[in-house]
Wavefront OBJ file of the C-alpha trace (Angstrom):
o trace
v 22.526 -38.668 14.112
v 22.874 -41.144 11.272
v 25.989 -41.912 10.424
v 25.101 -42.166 6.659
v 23.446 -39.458 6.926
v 26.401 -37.768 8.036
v 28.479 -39.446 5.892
v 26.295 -38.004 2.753
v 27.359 -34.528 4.065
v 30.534 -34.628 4.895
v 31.454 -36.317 1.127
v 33.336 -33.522 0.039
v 37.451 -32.901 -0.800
v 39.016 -29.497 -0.635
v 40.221 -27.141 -3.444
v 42.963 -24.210 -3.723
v 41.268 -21.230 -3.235
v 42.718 -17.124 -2.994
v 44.076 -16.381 0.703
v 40.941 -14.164 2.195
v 41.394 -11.291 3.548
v 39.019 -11.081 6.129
v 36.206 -12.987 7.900
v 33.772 -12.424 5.063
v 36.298 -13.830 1.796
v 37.310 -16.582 4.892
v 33.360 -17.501 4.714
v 33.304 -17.696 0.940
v 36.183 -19.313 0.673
v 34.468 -22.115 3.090
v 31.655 -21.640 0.492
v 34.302 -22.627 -2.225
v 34.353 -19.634 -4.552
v 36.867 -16.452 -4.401
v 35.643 -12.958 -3.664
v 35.165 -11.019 -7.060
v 32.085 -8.729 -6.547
v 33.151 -5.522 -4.426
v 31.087 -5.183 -1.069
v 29.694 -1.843 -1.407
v 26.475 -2.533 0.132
v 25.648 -1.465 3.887
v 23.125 -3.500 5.986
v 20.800 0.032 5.609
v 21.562 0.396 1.911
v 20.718 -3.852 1.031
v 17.305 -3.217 3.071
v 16.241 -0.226 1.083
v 16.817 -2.128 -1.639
v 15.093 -5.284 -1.047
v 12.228 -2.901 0.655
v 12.434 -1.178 -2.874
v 12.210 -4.410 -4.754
v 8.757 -5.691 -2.958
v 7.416 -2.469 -2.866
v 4.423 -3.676 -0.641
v 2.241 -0.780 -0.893
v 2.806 0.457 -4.354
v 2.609 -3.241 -5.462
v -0.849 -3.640 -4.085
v -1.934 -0.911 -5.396
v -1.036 -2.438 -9.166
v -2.761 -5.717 -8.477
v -5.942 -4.787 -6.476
v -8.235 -5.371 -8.859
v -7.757 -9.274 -8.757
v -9.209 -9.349 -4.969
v -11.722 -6.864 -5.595
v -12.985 -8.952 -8.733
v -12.473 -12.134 -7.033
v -14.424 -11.431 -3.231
v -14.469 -7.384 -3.496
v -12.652 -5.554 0.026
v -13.004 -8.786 2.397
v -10.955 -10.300 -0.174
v -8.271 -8.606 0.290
v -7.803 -7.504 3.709
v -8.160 -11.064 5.383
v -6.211 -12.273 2.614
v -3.669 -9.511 3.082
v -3.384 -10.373 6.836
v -2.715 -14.509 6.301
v -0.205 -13.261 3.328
v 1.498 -11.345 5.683
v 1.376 -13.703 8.411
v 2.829 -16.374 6.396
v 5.489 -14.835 4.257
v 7.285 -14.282 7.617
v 7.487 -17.623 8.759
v 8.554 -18.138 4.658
v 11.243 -15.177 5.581
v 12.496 -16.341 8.703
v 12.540 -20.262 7.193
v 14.541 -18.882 4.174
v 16.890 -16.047 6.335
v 18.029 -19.574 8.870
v 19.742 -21.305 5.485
v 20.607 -17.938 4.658
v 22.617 -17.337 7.592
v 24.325 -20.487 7.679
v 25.358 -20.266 4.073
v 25.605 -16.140 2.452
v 26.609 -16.899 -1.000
v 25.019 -15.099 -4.073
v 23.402 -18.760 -5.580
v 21.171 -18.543 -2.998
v 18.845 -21.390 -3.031
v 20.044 -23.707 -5.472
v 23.390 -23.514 -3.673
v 21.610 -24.087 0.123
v 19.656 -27.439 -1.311
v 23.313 -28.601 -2.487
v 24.194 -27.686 1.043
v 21.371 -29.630 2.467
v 20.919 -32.242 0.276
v 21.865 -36.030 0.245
v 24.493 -36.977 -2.233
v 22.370 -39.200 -4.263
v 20.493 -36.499 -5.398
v 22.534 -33.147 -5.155
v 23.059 -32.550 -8.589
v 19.781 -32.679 -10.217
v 17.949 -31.086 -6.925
v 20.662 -27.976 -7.015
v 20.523 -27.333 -10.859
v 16.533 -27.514 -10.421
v 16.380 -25.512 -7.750
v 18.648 -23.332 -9.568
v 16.822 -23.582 -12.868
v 13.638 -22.352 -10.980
v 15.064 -19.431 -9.116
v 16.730 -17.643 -12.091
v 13.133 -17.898 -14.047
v 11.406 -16.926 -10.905
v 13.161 -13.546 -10.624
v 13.335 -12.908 -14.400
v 9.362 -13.111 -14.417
v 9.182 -11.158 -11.089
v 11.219 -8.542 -12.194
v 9.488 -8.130 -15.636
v 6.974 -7.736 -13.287
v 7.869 -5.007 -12.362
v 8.516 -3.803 -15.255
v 5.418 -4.323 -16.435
v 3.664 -2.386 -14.200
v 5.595 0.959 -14.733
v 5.661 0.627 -18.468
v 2.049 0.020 -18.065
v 1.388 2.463 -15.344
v 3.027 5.531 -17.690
v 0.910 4.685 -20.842
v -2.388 4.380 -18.422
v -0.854 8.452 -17.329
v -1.291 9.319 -20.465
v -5.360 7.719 -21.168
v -6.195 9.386 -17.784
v -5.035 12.835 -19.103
v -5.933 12.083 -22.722
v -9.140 11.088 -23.494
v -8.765 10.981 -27.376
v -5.751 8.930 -26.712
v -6.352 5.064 -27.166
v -3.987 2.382 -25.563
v -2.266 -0.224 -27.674
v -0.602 -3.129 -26.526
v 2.160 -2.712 -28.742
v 2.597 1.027 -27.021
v 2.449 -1.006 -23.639
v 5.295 -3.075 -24.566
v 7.759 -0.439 -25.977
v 6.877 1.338 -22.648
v 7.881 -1.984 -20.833
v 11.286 -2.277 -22.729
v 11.817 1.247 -22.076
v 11.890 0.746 -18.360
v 13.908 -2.530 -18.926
v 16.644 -0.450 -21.188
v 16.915 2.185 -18.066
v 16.962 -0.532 -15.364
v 20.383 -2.265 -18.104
v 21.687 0.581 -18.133
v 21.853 1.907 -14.361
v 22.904 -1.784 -13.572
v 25.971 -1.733 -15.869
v 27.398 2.195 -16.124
v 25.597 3.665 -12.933
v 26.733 0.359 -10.753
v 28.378 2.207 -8.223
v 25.255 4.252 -7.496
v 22.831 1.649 -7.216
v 23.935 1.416 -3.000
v 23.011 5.500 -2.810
v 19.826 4.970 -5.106
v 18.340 2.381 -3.283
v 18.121 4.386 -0.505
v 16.620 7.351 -2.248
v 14.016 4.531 -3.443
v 13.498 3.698 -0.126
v 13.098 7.522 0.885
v 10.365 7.638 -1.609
v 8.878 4.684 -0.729
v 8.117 5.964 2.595
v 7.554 9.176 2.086
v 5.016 8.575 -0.406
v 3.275 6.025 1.524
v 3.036 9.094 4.284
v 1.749 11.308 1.827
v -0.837 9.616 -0.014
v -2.082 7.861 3.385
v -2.459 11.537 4.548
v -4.320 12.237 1.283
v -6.432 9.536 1.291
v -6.806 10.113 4.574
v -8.167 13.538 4.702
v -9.654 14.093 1.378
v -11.730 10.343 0.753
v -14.966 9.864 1.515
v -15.524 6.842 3.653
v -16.803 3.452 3.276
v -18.357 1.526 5.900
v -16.827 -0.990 7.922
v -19.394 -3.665 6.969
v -17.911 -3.336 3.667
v -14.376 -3.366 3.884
v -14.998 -6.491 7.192
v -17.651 -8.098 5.637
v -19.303 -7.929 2.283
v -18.057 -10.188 -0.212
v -18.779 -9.899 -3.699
v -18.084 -12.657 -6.188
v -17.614 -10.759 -9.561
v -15.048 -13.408 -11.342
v -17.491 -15.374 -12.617
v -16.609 -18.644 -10.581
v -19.707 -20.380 -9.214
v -17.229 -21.354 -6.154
v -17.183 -18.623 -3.807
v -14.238 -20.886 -1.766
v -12.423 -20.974 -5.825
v -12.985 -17.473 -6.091
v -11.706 -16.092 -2.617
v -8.503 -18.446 -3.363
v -8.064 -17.453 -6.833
v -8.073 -13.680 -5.005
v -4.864 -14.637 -3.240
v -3.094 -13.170 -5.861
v -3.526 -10.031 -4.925
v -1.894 -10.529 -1.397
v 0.419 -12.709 -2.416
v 2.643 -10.696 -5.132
v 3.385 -7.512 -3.391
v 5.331 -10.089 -0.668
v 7.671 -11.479 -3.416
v 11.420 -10.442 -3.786
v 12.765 -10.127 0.159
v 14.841 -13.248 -1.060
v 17.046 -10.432 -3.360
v 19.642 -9.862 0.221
v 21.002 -13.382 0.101
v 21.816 -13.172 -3.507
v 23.859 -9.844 -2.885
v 25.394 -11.449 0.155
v 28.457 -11.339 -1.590
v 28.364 -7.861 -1.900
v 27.971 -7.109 1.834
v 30.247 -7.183 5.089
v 29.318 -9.627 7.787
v 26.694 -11.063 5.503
v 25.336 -14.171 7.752
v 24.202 -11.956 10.057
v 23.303 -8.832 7.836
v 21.540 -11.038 5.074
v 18.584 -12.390 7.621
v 18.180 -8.485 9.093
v 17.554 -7.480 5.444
v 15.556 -9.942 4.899
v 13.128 -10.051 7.533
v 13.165 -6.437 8.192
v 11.957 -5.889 4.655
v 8.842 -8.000 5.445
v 7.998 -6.214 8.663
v 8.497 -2.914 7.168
v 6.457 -3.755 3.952
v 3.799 -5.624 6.249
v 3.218 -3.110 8.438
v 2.743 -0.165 5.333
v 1.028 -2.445 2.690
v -1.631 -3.513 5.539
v -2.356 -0.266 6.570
v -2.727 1.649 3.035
v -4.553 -1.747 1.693
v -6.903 -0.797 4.614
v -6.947 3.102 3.960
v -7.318 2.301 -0.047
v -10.561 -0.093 1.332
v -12.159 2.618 2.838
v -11.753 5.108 0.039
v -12.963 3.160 -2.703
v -15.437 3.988 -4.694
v -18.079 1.424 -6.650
v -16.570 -1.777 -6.964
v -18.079 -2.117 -10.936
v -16.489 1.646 -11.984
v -12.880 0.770 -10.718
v -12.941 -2.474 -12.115
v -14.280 -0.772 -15.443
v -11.823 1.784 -15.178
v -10.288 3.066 -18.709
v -6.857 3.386 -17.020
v -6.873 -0.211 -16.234
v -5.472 0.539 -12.993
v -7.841 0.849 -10.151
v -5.804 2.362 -7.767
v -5.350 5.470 -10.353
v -9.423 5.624 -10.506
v -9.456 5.938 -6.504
v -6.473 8.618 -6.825
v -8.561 10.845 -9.174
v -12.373 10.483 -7.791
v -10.472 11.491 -3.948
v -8.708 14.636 -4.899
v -10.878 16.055 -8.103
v -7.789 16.372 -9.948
v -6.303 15.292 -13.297
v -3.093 16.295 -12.113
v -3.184 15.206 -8.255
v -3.887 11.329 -9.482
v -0.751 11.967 -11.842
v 1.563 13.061 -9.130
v 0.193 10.480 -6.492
v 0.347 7.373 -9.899
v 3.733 8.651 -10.872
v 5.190 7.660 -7.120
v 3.719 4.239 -7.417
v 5.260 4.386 -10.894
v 8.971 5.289 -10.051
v 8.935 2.668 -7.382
v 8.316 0.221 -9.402
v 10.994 1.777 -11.776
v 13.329 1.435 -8.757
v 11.856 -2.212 -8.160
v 12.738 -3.143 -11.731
v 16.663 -1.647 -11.203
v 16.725 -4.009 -8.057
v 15.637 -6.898 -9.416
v 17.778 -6.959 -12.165
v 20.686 -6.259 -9.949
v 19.567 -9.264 -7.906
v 18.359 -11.538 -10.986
v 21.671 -11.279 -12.766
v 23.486 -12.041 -9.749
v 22.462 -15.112 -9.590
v 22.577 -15.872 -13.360
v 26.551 -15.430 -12.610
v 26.364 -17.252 -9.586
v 24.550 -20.247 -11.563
v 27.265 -20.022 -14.413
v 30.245 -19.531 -12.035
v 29.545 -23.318 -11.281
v 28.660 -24.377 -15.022
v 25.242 -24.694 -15.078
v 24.029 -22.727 -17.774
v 24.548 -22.386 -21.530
v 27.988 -20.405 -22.472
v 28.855 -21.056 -18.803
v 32.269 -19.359 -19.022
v 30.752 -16.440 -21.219
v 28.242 -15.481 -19.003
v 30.488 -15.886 -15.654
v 32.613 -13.332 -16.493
v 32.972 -10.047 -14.188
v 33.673 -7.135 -15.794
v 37.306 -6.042 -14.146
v 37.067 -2.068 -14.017
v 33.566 -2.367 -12.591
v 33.154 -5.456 -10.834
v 30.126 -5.977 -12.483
v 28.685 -9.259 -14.599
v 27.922 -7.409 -17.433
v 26.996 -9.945 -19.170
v 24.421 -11.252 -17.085
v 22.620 -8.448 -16.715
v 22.388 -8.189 -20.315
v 21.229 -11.657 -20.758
v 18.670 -10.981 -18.197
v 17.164 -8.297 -19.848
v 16.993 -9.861 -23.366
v 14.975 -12.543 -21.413
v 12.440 -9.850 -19.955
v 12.184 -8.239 -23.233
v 10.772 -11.281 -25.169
v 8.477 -11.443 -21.993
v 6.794 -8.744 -23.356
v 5.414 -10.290 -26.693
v 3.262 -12.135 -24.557
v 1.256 -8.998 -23.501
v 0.853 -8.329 -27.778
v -1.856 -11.171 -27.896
v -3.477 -11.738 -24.446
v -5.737 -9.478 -22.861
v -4.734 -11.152 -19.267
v -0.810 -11.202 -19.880
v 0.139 -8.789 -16.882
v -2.149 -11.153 -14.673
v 0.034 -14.602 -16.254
v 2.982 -12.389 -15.580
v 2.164 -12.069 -11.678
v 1.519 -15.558 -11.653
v 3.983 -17.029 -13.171
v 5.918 -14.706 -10.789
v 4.138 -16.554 -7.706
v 5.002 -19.768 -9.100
v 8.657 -19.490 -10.267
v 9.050 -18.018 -6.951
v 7.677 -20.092 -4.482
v 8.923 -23.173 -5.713
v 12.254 -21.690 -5.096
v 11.713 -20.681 -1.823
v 9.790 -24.108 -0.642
v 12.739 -26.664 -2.370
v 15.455 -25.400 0.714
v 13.049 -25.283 2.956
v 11.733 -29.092 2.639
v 15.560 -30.105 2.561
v 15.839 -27.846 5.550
v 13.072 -29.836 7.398
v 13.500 -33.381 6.696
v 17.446 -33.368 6.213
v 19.527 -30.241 7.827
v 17.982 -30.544 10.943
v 18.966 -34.247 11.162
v 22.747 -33.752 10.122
v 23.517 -29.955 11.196
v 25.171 -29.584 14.367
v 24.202 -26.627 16.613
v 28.168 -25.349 15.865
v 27.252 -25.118 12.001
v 24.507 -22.606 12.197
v 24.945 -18.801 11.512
v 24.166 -16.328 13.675
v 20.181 -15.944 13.223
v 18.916 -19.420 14.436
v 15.010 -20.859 14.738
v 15.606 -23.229 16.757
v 14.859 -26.924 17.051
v 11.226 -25.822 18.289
v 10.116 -23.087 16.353
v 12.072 -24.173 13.059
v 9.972 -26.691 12.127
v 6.925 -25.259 12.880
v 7.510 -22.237 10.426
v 8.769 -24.687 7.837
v 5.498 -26.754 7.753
v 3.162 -23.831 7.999
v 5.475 -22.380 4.996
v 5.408 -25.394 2.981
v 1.431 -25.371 3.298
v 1.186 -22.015 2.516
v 3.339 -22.076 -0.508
v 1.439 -25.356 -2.008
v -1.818 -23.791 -1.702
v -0.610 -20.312 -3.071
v 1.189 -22.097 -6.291
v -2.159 -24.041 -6.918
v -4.617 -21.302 -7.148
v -1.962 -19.057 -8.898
v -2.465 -21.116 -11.837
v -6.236 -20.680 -12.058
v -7.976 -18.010 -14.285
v -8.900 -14.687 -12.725
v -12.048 -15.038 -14.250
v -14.729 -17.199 -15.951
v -15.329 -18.070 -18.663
v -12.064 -19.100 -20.086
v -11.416 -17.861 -23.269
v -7.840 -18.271 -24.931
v -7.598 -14.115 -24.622
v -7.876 -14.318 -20.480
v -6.739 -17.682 -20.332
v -3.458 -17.881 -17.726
v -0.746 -19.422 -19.706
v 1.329 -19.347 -16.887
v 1.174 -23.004 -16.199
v 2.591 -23.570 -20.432
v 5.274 -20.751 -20.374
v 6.280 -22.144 -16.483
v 6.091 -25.734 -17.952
v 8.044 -24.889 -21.145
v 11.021 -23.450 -19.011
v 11.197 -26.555 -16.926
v 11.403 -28.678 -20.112
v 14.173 -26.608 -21.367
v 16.078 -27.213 -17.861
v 15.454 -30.677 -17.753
v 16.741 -31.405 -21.181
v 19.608 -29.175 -21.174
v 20.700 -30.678 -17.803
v 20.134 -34.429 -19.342
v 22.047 -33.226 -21.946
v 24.738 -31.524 -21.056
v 24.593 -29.502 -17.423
v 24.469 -33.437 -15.496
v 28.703 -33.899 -16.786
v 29.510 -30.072 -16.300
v 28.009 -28.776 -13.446
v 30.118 -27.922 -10.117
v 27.484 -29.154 -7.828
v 28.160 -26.943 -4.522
v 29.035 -29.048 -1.485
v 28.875 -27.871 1.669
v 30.113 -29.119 5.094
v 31.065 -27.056 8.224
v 34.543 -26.253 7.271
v 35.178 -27.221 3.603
v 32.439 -26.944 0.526
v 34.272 -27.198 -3.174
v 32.309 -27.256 -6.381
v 32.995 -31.035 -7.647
v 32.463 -32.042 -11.259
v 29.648 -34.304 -11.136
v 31.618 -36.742 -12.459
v 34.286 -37.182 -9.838
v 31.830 -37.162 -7.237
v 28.853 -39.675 -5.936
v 26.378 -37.327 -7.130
l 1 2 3 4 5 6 7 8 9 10 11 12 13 14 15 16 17 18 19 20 21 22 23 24 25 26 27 28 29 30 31 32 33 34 35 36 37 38 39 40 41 42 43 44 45 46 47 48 49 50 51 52 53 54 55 56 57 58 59 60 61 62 63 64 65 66 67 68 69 70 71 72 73 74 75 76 77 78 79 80 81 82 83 84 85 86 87 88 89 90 91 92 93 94 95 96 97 98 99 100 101 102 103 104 105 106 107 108 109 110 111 112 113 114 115 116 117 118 119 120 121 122 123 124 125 126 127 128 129 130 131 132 133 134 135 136 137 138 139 140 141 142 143 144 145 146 147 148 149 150 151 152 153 154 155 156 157 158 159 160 161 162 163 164 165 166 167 168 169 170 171 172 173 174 175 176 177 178 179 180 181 182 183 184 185 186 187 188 189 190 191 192 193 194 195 196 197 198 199 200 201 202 203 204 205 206 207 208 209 210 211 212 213 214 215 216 217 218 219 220 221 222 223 224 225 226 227 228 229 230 231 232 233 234 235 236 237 238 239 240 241 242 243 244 245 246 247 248 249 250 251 252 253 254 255 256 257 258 259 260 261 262 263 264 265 266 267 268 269 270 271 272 273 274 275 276 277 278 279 280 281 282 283 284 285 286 287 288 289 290 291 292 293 294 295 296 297 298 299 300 301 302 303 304 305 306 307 308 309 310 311 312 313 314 315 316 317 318 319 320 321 322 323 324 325 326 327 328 329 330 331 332 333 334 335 336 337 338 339 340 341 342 343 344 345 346 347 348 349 350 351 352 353 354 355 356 357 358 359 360 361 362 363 364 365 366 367 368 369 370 371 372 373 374 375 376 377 378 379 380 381 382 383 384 385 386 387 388 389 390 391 392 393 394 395 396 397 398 399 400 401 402 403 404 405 406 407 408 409 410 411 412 413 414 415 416 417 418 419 420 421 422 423 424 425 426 427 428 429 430 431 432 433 434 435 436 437 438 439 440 441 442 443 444 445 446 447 448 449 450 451 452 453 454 455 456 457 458 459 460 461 462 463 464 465 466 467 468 469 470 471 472 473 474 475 476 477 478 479 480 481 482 483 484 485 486 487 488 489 490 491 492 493 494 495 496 497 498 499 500 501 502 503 504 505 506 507 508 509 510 511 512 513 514 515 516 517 518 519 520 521 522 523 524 525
């Protein structure tokens, strides 16, 4: 191993912390930070929620019509299969850090871990900077689609009703309100109502496969397996299949939500990887199967695509059972998942937003780090988080494509986050971890790299075509502003760290026994 390398690593000093109290505070205390969150979460009750929070199958169903525009049913399924495919080696990459350090920053606080000295402090507050945007976006998401989802209820069982925007968005801030308000008064529910969520989740999945199942006429193989049809407008059949991967990609985000409650867990370096793995398998296994029973239902590719609802999957519910009602009861499931995926996320978003400003890295640093005593809560952060989804929304007012930049910018904000600790992982941790430091789910010096590479490919090729159209021409109504709202975020960071985070920040630093939060100013950083 190089020894200055090693020496890069081991640069830290130790700090006073509260005596733990068992193996779990011991860990954190390692991890340089006192308990404060109460662990109220059980392995079961963290899966259902991060099962809740991707919400595979209902997920697909709100973002279907991407693939089918982009390459029709082909477009989906094979993409559906690589997505899957590939988000586990991303799972099992990210669940390794995970393991070895269960703290509730997550990634910015593994690349500080991971990272060389020189650059620790602006790689951890970047990394950092990305991941809180990522989940705001991706739980907006979320959001998004149930707000959405509840006015499109309404134009299936109204006809003389017409659909504003500006309805759309009050129905998004609605769902944002509930999601605030569970988070902060209902908080010691949220364990028990993640696993109803993830009742429903598979209950309905059982139901509605058994509907579709029965009730659907078929499609042929041939055009589920083979028949591609380029409807986007790209002359690129290659651009368009890519620019599909949207589709396939999205419902796999948010399995990354366990390590940012691993604070709020027992025997989190081994629980945090289970959670977070499991939820991929699980979700793999039901999204691929209903994408493939929703493929053979459909009916003509142009009518679902031109459906008033906007949703497709709502079109498919109501020309299977004949029934106004029926599609309403078989939407509103897909609906109060995502309801239950927007409650998750904010629990895990505004986690790390405390994390982030437990070690001064964000505006009002000291405000926002605050836990709220009686309920153990970070009130504060959850508030902030929602204010942030909530102006989210004006971007739906004057874009016919917003829910589409949404997802993307999702993708992006995302991905980045998950491929920063994984290239530190692979060019640096290997090198200077020693087989004693790992936690108890290990890849191995074989198999490690291996998934890392095929994850970093995958995630470059994914954030690329994210930030393409959906469809041609452009026009500045469909255009995907992702790339200028993602762009304007990372200006913000990069002045505001400049400015001020680069002399306040308590850049995490991690060894095997001893990791303190060091002003960057009394350290090499």
């Amino acid at each position: 191993m190089d020894s200055d390398m090693k020496k890069d690593y081991d640069d830290t000093m130790k700090v006073d912390t509260a005596a733990p109290t068992n193996a779990d505070d011991a860990r954190l205390a390692q991890l340089g930070h006192t308990q404060e969150l109460n662990r109220q979460f059980s392995l079961l009750t963290l899966g259902a929620l991060c099962i809740c929070l991707m919400g595979t199958w209902e997920a697909l169903s709100s973002v279907i019509a991407t693939a089918l525009l982009s390459g029709g049913a082909p477009c989906l399924f094979y993409n559906l299969v690589l997505s899957i495919i590939c988000t586990l080696c991303i799972a099992c990459s990210l669940a390794e850090i995970a393991s070895i350090y269960p703290t509730a920053g997550g990634q910015y606080h593994w690349v500080a871990a991971l990272c060389p000295a020189s650059s620790r402090s602006a790689a951890s507050f970047m990394t950092g900077w990305i991941s809180v945007g990522g989940q705001v976006v991706l739980t907006s998401s979320a959001a998004f689609a149930a707000g959405l989802q509840l006015q499109a209820l309404i134009t299936l069982n109204n006809d003389s009703y017409t659909a504003a925007r500006w309805q759309g968005m009050l129905f998004y801030w609605a769902i944002l309100v509930y999601a605030m308000a569970i988070n902060i008064w209902g908080a010691k529910l949220l364990p028990t109502a993640n696993l109803l969520s993830g009742v429903i989740h598979v209950v309905g999945f059982v139901v509605i496969l058994i509907v579709l199942g029965v009730l659907a006429p078929k499609n042929t193989a041939s055009f589920v397996f083979t028949e591609f049809v380029n409807s986007s407008g790209w002359d690129n059949d290659g651009v368009s299949w890519l620019v599909g991967l949207l589709s396939a990609v999205y419902p796999f985000l948010g399995y990354d939500a366990a390590c940012h409650l691993a604070e709020e867990m027992p025997n989190a370096s081994r629980n945090v990887p289970i959670a977070m793995i499991g939820s991929v398998v699980a979700n793999g296994f039901m999204g691929l199967v209903y994408g493939i029973m929703l493929l053979f239902s459909t009916s003509s590719l142009a009518a679902l695509l031109e459906t008033k609802t906007g949703f497709p999957f709502m079109q498919i519910y109501y020309d299977v059972t004949k029934s106004k009602a029926g599609a309403s009861v078989m939407s509103l499931v897909i609906s109060a998942t995502a309801t239950a995926a927007t409650v998750a996320g904010v629990t895990s978003t505004s986690r790390t937003l405390w994390a982030f400003a437990r070690d001064r890295a964000t505006p009002y640093d000291q405000y926002l780090s605050k836990v709220n005593k009686s309920t153990q809560i970070p009130v504060r952060s959850v508030v902030l988080v929602t204010v942030l989804q909530m102006l989210l929304g004006f971007i739906y007012i004057g874009n016919t494509t917003a829910f589409n930049a949404i997802l993307s910018m999702s993708i992006i904000g995302m991905y980045a986050s998950y491929m920063i600790p994984i290239i530190y992982m692979l060019i640096f941790g290997r090198k200077v971890l020693s087989p004693s430091e790992y936690g108890p789910f290990k890849l191995g010096s074989a198999l490690g790299p291996i998934l890392n590479v095929i994850s970093l490919v995958w995630i470059v090729v994914v954030i690329i075509f994210s930030t393409f159209p959906s469809a041609m021409p452009v026009t500045p109504q469909n255009m995907n502003y992702s790339v200028v709202v993602i762009a304007g975020w990372l200006f913000f960071g990069i002045i505001y760290y400049v400015g001020f985070a680069k002399k306040k920040f308590e850049v995490p630093v991690v060894s095997c026994n001893v990791v303190t939060g060091i002003p960057v100013a009394e350290s090499s950083c």
